[in-house]
C-alpha positions as CSV (number, residue, x, y, z in Angstrom):
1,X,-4.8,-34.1,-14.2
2,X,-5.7,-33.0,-10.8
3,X,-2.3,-31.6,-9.7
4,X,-2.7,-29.8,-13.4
5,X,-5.8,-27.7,-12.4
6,X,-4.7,-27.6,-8.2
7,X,-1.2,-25.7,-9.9
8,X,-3.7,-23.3,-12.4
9,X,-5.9,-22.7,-9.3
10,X,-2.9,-21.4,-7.6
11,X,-1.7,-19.9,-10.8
12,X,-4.8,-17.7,-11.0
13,X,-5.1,-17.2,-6.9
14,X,-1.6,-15.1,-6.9
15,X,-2.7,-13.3,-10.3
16,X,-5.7,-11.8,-8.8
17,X,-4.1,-11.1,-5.5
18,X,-0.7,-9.3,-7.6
19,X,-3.0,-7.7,-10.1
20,X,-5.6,-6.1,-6.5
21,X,-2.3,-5.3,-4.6
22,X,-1.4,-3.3,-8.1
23,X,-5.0,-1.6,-7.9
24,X,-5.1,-0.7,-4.2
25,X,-1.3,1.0,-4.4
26,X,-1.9,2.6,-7.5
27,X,-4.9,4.6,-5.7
28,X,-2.7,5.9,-3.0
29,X,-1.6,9.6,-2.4
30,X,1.7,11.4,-3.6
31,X,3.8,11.5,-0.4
32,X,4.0,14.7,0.8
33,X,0.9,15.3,-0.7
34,X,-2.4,17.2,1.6
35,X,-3.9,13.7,1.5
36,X,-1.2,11.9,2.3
37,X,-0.9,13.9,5.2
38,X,-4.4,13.5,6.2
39,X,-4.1,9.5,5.7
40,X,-1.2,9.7,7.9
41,X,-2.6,12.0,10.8
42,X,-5.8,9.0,10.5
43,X,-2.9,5.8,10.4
44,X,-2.1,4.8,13.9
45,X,1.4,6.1,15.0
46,X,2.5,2.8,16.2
47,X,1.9,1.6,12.1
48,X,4.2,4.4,11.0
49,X,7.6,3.2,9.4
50,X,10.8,5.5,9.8
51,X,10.6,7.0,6.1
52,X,6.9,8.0,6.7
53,X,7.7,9.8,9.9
54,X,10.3,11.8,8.3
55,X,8.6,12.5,5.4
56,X,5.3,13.2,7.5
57,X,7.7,15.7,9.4
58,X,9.3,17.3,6.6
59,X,6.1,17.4,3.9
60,X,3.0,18.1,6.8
61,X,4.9,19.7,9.8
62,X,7.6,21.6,8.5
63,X,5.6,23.4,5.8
């Protein structure tokens, strides 16, 4: 029996933590979009991948 509710615990653990990670994306700009470029110019370079430097270049620079 105790396995039973250790295994729900868990069980309802990674639902929350999918179902927050769901939230928290789905608030995020439009890349390519004035507040995307404004989170970016605020993100720390060194945290920038490859795909958001070019499209930091081509959607916020390049404009």
């Amino acid at each position: 029996m105790t396995a039973l509710v250790k295994g729900f615990g868990k069980s309802v653990l990674l639902a929350s933590s999918l179902s927050a990670l769901v939230l928290i994306t789905g608030c995020s700009p439009k890349v390519g979009s004035p507040e995307w470029c404004t989170d970016m110019k605020e993100k720390p370079k060194g945290d920038w991948t490859a795909n958001e430097l070019k499209e930091f270049t081509k959607n916020c620079i390049l404009q």
